[in-house]
Backbone and ligand atoms as CSV (ligand in chain L), in Angstrom:
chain,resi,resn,atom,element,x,y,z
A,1,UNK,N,N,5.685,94.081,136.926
A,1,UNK,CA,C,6.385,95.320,137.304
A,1,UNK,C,C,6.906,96.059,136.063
A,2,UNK,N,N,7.455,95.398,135.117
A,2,UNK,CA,C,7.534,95.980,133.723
A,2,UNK,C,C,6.762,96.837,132.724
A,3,UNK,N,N,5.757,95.946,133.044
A,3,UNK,CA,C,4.300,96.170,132.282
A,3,UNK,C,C,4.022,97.524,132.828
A,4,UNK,N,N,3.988,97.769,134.626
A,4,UNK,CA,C,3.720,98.556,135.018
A,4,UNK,C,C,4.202,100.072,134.732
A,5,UNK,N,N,5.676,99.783,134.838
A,5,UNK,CA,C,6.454,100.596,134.490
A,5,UNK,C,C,6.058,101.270,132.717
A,6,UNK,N,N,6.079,100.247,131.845
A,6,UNK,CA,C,6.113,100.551,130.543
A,6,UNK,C,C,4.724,101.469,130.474
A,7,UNK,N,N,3.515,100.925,130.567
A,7,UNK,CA,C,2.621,101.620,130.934
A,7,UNK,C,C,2.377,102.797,131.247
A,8,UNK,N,N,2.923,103.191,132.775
A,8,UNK,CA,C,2.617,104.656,133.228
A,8,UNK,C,C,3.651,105.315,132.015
A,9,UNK,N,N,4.928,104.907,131.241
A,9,UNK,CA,C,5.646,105.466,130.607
A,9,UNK,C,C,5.068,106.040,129.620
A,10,UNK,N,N,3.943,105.189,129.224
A,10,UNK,CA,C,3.441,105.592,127.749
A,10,UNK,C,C,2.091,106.166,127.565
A,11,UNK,N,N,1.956,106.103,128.812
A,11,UNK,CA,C,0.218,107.548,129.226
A,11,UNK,C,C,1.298,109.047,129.466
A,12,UNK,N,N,2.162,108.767,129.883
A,12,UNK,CA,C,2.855,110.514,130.619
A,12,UNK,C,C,3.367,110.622,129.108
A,13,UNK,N,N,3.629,109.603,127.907
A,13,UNK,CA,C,4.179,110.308,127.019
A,13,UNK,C,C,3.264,110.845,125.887
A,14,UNK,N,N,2.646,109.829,126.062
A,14,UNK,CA,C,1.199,110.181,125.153
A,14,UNK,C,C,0.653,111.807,126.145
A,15,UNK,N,N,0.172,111.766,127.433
A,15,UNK,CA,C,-0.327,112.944,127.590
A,15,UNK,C,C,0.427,114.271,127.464
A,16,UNK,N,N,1.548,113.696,127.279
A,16,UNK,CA,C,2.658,115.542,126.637
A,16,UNK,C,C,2.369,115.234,125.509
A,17,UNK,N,N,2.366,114.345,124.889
A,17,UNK,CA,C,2.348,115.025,123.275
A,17,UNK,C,C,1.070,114.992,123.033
A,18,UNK,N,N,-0.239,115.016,123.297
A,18,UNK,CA,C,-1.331,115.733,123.076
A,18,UNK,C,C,-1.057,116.637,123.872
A,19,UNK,N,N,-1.068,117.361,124.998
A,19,UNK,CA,C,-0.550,118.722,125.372
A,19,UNK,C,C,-0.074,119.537,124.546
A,20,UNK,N,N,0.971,118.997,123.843
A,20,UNK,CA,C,1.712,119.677,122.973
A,20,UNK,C,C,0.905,120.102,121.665
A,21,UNK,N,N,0.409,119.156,121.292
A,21,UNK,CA,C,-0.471,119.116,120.211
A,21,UNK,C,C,-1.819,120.485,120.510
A,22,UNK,N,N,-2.325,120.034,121.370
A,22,UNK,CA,C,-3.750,121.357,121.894
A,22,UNK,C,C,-3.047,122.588,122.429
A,23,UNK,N,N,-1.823,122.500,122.867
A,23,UNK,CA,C,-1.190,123.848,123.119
A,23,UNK,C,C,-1.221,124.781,121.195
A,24,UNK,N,N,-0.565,123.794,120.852
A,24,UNK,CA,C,-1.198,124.973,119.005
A,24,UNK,C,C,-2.086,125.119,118.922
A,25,UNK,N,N,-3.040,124.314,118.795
A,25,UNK,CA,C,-4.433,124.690,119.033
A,25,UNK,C,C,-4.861,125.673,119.958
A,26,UNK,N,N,-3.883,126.316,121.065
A,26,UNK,CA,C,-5.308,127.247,122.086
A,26,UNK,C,C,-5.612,126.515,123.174
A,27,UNK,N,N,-5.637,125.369,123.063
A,27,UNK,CA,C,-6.508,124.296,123.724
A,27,UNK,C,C,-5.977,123.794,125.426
A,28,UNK,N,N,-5.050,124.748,126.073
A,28,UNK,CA,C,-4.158,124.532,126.608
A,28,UNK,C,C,-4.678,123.529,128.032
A,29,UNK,N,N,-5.973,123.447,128.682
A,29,UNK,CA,C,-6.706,123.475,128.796
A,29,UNK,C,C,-7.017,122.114,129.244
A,30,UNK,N,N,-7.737,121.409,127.988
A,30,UNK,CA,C,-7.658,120.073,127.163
A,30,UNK,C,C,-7.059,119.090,127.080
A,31,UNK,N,N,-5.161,120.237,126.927
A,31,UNK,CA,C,-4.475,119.343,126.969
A,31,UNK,C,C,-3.672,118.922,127.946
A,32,UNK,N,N,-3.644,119.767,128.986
A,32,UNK,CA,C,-3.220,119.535,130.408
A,32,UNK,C,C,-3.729,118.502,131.119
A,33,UNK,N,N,-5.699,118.239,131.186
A,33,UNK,CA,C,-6.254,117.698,131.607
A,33,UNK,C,C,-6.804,115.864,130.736
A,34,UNK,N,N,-5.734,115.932,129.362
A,34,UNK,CA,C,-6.180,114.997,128.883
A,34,UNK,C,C,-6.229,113.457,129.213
A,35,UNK,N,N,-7.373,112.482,128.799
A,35,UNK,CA,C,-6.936,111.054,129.803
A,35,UNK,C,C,-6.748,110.918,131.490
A,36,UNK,N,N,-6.998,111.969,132.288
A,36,UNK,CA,C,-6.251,111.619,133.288
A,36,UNK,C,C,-7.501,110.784,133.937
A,37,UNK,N,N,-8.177,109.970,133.602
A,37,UNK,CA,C,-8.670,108.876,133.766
A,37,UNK,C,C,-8.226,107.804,134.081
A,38,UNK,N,N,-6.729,107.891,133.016
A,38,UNK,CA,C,-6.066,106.788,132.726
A,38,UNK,C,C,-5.452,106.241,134.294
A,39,UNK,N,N,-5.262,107.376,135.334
A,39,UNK,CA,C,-4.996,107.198,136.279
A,39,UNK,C,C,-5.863,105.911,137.266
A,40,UNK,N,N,-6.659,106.443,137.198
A,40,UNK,CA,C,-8.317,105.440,138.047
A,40,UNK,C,C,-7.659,103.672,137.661
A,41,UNK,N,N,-8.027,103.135,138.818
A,41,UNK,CA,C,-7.785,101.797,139.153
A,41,UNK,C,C,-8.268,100.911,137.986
A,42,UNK,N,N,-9.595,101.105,137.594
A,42,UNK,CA,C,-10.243,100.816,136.080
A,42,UNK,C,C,-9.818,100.458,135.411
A,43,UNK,N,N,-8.711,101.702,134.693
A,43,UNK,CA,C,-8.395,101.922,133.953
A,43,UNK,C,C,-6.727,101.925,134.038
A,44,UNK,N,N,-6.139,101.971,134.464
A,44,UNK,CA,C,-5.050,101.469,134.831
A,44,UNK,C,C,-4.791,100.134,135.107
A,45,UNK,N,N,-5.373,99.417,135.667
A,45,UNK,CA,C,-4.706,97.899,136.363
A,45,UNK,C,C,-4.907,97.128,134.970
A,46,UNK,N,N,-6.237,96.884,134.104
A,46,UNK,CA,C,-6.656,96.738,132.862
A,46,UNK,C,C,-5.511,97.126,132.192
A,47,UNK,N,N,-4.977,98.074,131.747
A,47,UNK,CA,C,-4.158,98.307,130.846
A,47,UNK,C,C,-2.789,97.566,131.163
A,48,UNK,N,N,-2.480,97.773,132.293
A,48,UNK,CA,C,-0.755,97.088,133.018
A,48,UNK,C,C,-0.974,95.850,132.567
A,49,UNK,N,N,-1.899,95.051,132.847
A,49,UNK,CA,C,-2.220,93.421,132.806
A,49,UNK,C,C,-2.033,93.328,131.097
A,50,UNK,N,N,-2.665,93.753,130.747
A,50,UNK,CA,C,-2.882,93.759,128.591
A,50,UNK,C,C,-2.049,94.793,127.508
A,51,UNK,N,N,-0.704,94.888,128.910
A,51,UNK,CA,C,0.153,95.942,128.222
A,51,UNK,C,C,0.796,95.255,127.057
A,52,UNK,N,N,0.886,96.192,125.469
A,52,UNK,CA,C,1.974,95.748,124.278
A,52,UNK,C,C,2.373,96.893,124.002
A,53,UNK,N,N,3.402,96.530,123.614
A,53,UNK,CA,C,3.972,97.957,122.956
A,53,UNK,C,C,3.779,98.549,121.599
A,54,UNK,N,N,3.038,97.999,121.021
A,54,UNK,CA,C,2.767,98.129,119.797
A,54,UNK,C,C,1.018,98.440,119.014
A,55,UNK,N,N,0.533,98.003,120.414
A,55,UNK,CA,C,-1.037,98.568,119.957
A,55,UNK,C,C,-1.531,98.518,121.391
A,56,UNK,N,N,-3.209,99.022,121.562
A,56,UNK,CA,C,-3.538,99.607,122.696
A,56,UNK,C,C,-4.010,98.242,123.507
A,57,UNK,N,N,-4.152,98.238,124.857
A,57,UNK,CA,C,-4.304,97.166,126.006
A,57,UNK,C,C,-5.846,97.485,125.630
A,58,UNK,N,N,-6.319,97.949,125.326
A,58,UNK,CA,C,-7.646,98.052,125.341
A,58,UNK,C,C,-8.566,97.284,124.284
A,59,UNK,N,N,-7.609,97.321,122.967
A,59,UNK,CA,C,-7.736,95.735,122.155
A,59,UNK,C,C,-7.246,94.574,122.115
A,60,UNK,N,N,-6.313,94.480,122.690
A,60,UNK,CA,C,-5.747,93.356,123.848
A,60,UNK,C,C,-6.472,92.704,124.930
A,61,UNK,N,N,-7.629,93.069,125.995
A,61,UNK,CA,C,-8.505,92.945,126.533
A,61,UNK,C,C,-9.746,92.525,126.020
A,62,UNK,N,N,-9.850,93.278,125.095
A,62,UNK,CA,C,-11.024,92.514,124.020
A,62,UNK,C,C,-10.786,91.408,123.300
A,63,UNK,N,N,-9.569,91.212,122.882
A,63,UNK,CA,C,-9.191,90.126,122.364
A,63,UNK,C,C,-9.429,88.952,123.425
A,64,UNK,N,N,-9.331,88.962,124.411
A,64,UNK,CA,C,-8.781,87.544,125.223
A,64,UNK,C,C,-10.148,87.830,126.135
A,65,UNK,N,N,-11.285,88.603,126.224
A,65,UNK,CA,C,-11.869,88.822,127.567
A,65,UNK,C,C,-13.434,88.768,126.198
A,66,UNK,N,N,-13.315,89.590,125.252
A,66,UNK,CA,C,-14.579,90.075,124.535
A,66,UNK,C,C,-15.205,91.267,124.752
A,67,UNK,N,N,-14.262,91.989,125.664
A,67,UNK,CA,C,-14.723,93.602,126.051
A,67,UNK,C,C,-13.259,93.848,126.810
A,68,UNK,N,N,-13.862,95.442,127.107
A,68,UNK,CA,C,-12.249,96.168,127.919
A,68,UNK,C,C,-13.459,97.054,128.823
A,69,UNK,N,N,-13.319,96.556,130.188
A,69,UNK,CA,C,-13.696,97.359,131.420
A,69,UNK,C,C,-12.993,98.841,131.735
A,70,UNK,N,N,-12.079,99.099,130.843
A,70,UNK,CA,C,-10.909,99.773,130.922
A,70,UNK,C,C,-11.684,101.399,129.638
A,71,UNK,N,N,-11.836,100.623,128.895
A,71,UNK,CA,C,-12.497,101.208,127.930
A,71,UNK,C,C,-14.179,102.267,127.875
A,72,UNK,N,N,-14.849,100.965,128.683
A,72,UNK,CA,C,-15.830,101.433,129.085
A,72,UNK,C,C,-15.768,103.162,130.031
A,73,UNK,N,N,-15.273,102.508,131.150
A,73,UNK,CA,C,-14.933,103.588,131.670
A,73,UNK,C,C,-14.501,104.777,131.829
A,74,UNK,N,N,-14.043,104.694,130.660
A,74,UNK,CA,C,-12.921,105.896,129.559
A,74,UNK,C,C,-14.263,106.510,128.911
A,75,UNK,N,N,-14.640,105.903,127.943
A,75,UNK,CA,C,-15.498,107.009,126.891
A,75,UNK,C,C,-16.366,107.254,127.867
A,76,UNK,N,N,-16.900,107.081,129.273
A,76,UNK,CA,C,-18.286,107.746,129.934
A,76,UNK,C,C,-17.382,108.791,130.277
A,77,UNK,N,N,-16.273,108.834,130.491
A,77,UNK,CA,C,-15.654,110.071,131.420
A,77,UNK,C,C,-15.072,111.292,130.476
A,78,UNK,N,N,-15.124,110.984,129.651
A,78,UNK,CA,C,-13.976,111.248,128.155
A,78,UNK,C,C,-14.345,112.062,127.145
A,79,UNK,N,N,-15.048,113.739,127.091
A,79,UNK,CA,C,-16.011,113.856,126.022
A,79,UNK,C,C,-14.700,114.168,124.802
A,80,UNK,N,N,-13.994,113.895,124.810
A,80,UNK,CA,C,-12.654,113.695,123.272
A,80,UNK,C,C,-13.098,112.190,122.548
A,81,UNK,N,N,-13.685,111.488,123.147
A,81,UNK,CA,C,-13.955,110.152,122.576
A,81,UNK,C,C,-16.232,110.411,121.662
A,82,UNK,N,N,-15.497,110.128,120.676
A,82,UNK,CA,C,-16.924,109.994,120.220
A,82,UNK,C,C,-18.143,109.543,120.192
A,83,UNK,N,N,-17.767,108.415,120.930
A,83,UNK,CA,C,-18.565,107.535,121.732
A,83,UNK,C,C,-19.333,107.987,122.908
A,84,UNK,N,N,-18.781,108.864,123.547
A,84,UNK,CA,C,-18.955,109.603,124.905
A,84,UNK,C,C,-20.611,110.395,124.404
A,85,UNK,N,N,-20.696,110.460,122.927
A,85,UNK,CA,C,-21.662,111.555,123.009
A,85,UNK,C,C,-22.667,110.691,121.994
A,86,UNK,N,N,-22.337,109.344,121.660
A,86,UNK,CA,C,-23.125,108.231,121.170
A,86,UNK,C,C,-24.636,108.313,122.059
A,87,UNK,N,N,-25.568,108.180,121.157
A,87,UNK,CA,C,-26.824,107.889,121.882
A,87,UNK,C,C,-27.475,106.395,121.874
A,88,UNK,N,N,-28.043,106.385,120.642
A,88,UNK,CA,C,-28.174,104.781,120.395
A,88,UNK,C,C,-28.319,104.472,118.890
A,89,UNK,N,N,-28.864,103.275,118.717
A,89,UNK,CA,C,-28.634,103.307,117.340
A,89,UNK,C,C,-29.720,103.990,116.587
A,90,UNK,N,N,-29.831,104.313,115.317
A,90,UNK,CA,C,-31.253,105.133,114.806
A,90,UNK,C,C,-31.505,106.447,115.236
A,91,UNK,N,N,-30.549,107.005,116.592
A,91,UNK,CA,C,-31.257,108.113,116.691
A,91,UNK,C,C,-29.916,109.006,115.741
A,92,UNK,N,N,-30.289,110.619,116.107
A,92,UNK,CA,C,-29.519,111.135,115.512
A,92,UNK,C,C,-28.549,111.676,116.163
A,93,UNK,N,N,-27.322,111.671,116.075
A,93,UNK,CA,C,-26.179,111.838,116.887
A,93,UNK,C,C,-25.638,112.939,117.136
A,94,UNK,N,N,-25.175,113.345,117.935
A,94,UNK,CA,C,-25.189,114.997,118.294
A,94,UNK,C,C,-23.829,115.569,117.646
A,95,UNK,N,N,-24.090,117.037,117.285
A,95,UNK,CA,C,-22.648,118.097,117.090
A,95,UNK,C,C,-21.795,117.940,118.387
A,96,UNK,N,N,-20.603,117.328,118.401
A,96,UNK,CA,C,-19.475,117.289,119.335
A,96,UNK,C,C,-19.386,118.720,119.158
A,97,UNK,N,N,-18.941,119.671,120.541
A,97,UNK,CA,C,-18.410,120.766,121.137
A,97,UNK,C,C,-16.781,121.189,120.385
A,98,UNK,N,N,-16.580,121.857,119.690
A,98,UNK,CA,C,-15.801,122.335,119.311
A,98,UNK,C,C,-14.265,122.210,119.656
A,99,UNK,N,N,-14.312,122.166,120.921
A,99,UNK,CA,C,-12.650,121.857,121.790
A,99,UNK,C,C,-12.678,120.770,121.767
A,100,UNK,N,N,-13.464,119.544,122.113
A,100,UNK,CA,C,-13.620,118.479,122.357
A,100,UNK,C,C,-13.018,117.827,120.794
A,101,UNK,N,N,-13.772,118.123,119.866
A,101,UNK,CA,C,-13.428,117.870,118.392
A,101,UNK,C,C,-11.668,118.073,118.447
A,102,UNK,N,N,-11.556,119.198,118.651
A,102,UNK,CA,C,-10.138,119.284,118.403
A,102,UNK,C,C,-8.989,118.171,119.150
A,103,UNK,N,N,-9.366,118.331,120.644
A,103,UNK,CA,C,-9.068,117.392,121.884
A,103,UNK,C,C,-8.795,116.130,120.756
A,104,UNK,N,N,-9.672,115.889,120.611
A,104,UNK,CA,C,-9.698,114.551,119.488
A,104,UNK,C,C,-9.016,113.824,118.277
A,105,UNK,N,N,-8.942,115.188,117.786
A,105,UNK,CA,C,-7.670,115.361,116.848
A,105,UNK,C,C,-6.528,115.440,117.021
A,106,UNK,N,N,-6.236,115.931,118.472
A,106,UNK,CA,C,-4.686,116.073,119.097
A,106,UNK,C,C,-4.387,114.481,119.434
A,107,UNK,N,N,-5.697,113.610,119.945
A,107,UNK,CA,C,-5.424,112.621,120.521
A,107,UNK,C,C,-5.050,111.381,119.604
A,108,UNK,N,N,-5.582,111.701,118.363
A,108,UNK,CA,C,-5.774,111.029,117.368
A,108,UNK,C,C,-4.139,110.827,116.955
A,109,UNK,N,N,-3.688,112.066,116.852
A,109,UNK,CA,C,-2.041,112.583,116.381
A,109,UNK,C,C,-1.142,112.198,117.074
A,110,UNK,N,N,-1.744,111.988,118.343
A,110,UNK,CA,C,-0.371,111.515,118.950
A,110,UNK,C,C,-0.371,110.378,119.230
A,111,UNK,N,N,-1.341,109.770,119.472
A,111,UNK,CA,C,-1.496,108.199,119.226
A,111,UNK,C,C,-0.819,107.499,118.653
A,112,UNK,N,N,-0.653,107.864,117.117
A,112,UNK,CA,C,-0.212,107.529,116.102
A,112,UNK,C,C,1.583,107.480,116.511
A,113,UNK,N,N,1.326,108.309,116.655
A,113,UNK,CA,C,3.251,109.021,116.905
A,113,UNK,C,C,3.680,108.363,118.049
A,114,UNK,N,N,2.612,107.887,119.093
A,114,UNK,CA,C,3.281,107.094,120.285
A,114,UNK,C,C,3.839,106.073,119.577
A,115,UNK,N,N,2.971,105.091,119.045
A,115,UNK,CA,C,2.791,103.475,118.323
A,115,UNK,C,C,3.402,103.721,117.315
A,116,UNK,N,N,3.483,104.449,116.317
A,116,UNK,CA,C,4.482,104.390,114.946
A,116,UNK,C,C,5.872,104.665,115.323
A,117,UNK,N,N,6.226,105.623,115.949
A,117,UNK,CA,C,7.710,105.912,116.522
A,117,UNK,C,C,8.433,107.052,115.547
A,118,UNK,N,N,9.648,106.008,115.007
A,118,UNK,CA,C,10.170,107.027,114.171
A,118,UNK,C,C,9.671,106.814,112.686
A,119,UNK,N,N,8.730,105.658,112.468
A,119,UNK,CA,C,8.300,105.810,111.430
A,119,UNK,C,C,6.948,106.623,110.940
A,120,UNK,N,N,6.982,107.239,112.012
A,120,UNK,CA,C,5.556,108.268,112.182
A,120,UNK,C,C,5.227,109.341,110.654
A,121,UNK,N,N,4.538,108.832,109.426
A,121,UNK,CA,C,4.230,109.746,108.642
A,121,UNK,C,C,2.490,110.381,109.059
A,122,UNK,N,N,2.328,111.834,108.764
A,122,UNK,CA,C,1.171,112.422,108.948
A,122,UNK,C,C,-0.059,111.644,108.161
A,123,UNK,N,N,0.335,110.736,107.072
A,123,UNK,CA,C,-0.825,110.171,106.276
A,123,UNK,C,C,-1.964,108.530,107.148
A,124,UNK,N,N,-0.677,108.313,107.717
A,124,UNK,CA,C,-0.797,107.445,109.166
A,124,UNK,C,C,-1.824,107.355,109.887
A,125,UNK,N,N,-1.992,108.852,110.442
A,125,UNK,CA,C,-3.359,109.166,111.224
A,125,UNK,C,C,-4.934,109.252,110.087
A,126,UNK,N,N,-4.197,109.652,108.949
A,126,UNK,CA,C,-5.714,108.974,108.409
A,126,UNK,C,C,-5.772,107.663,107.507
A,127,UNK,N,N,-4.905,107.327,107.429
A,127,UNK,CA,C,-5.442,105.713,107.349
A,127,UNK,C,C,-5.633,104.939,108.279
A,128,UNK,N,N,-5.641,105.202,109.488
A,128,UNK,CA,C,-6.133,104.438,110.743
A,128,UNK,C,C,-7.587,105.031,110.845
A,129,UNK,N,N,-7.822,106.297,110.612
A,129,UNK,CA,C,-8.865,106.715,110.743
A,129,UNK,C,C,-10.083,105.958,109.663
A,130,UNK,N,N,-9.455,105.931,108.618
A,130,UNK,CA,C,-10.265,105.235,107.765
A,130,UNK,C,C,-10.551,103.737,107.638
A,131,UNK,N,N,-9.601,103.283,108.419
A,131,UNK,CA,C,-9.861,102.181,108.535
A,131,UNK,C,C,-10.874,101.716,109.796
A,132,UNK,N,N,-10.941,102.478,110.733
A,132,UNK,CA,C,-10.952,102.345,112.514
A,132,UNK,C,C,-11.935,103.103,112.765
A,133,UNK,N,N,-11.663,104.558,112.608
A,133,UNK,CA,C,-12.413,105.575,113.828
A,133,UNK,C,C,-13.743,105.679,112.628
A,134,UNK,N,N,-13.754,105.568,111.044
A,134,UNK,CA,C,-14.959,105.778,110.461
A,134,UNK,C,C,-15.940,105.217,110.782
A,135,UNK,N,N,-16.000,104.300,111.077
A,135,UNK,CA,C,-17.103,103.485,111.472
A,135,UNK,C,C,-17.647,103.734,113.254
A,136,UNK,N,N,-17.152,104.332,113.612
A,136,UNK,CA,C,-17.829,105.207,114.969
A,136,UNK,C,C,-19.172,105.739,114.825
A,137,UNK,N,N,-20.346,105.323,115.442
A,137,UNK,CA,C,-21.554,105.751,115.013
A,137,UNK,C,C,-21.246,107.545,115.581
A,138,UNK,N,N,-21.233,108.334,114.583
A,138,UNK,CA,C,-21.328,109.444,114.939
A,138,UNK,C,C,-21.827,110.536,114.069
A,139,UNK,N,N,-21.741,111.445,114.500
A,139,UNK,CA,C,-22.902,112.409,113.611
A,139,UNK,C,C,-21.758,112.431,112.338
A,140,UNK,N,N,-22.895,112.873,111.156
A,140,UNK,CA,C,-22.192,113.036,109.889
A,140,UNK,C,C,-20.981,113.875,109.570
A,141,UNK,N,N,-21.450,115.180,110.065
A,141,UNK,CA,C,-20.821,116.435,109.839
A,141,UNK,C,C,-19.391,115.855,110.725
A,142,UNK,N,N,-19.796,115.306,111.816
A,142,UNK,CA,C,-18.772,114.939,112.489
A,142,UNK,C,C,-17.554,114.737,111.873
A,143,UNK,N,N,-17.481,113.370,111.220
A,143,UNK,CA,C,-17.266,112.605,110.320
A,143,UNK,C,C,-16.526,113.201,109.598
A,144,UNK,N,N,-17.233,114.139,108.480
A,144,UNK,CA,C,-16.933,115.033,107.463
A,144,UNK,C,C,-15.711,115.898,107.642
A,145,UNK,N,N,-16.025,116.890,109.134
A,145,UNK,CA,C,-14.653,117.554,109.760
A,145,UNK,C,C,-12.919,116.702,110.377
A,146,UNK,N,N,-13.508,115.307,110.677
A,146,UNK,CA,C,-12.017,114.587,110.451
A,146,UNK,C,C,-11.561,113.936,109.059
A,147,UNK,N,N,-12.026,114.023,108.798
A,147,UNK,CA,C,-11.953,113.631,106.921
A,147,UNK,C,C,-11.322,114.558,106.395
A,148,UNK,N,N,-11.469,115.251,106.216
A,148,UNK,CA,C,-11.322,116.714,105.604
A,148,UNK,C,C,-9.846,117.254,106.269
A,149,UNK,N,N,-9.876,117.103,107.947
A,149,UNK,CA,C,-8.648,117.674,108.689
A,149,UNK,C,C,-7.334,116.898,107.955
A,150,UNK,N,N,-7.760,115.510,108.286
A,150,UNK,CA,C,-6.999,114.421,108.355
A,150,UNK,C,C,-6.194,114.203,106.901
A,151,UNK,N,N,-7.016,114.865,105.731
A,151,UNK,CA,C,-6.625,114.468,104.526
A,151,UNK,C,C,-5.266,115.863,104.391
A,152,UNK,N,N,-5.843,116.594,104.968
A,152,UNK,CA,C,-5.277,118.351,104.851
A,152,UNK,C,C,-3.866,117.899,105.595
A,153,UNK,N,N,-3.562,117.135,106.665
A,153,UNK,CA,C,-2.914,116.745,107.390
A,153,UNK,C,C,-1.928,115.996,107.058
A,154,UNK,N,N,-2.131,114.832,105.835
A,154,UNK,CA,C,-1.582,114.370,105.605
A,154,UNK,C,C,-1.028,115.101,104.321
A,155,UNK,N,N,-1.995,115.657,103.393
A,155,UNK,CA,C,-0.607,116.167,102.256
A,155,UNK,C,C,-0.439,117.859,102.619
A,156,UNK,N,N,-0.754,118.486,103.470
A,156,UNK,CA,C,0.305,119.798,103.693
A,156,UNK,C,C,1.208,120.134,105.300
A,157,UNK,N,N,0.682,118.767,106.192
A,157,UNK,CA,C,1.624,118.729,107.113
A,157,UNK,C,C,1.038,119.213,108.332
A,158,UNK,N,N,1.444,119.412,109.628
A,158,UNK,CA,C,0.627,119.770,110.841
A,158,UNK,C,C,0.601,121.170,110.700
A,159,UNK,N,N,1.583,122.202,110.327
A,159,UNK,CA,C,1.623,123.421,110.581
A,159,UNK,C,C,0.528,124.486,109.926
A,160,UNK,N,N,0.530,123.492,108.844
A,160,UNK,CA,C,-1.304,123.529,108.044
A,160,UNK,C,C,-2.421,124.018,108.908
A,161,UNK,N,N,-2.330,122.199,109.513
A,161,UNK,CA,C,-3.924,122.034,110.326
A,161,UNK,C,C,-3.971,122.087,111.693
A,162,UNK,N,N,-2.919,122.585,112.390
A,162,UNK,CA,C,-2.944,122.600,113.879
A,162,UNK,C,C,-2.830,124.216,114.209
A,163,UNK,N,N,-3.686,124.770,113.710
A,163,UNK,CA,C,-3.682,126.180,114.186
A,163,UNK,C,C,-5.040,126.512,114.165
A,164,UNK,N,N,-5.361,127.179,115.222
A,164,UNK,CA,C,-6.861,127.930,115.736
A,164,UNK,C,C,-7.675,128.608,114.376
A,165,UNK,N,N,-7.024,129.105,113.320
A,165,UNK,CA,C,-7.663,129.888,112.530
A,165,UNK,C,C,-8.057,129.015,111.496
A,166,UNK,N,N,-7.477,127.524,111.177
A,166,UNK,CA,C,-7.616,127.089,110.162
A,166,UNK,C,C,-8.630,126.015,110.794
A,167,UNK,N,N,-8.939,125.568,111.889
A,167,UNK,CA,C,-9.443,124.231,112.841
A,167,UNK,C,C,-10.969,125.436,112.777
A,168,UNK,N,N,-10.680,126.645,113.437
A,168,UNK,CA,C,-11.925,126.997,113.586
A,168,UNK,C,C,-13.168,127.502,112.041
A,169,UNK,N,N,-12.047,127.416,111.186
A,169,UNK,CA,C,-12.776,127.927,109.765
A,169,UNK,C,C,-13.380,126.574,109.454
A,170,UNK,N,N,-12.557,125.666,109.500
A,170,UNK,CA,C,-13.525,124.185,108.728
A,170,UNK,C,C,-14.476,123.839,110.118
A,171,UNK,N,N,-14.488,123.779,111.198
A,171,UNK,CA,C,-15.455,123.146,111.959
A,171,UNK,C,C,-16.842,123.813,111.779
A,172,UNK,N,N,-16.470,125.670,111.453
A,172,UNK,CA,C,-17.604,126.709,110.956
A,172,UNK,C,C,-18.227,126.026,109.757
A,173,UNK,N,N,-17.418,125.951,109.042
A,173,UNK,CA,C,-17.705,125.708,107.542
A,173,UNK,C,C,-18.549,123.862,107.801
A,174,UNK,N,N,-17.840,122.824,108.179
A,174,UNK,CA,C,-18.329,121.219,108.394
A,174,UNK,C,C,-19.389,121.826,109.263
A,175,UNK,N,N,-19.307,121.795,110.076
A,175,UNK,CA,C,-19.872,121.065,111.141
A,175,UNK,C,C,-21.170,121.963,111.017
A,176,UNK,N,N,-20.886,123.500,111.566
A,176,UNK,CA,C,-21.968,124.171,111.709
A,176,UNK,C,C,-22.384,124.960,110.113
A,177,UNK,N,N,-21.885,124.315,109.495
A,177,UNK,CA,C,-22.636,125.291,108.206
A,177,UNK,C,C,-22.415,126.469,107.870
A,178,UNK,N,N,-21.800,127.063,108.904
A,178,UNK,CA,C,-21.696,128.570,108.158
A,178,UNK,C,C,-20.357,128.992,107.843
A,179,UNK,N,N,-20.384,130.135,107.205
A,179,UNK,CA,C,-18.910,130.427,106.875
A,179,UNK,C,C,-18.547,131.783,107.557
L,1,ZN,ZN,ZN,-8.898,109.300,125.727
């Protein structure tokens, strides 16, 4: 019942603060509708059972099981997850959709800020990234545009990189090549 409780606590808080996050972005959208997966029996009962407060039930599940049913279910439904748009191995991996990219980045940000707390620094989200999300089979350019955000993020701050004019100039510039 704890678990339960703690749980739904920390999807409704996580999904306002990506809200919050894609609301600068434009993204309003995105962020209204983010995770609500998390709701589904799947994906919920999985998480309550392998709840910590300190990192996700979803590597908690893998730890003790060797997979997360919880997980699965998430990136098919989920195009913010990079995986969602994974093909297989060898082939070539597709340009993620522009909102979705961003979606991603909001999700990325607040993640961090759920699980770090008050020790939440912006450099945070990319050293998890570099440690964690790089190795995501995903397209290059992909890659390139959270690299690039993430570094911008950490030494000039969110007010930097969480705005429509500056998200949409580098994804022009990464992703699609043009300027
Ligand atoms: Zn998600």
């Amino acid at each position: 019942m704890k678990k339960f409780v703690k749980h739904l606590g920390l999807v409704n808080k996580h999904r306002f603060e990506v809200f919050k996050l894609c609301c600068k972005c434009g993204l309003f959208w995105r962020g209204l509708t983010h995770d609500l997966s998390k709701y589904s029996p799947t994906e919920f009962w999985e998480s309550v059972k392998y709840f910590s407060g300190d990192h996700s039930p979803i590597v908690e599940s893998r730890r003790v099981n060797g997979y997360s049913l919880a997980w699965i279910h998430h990136k098919n439904r989920n195009k913010h997850h990079l995986e969602y748009w994974f093909d297989r191995e060898n082939a070539q991996q597709m340009i993620i959709p522009y909102k979705y990219v961003v979606e991603s980045l909001c999700d990325k940000i607040a993640a961090t800020k759920c699980y770090k707390k008050k020790e939440y620094k912006p450099y945070m989200v990319l050293d998890y990234y570099n440690r964690v999300d790089c190795h995501i089979p995903a397209n290059p350019k992909i890659h390139s545009f959270f690299k690039t955000v993430l570094t911008d993020l950490a030494n000039n701050g969110e007010k930097y990189v969480l705005n429509k004019k500056y998200l949409k100039q580098k994804y022009n510039e990464i992703v699609l090549e043009k300027n």
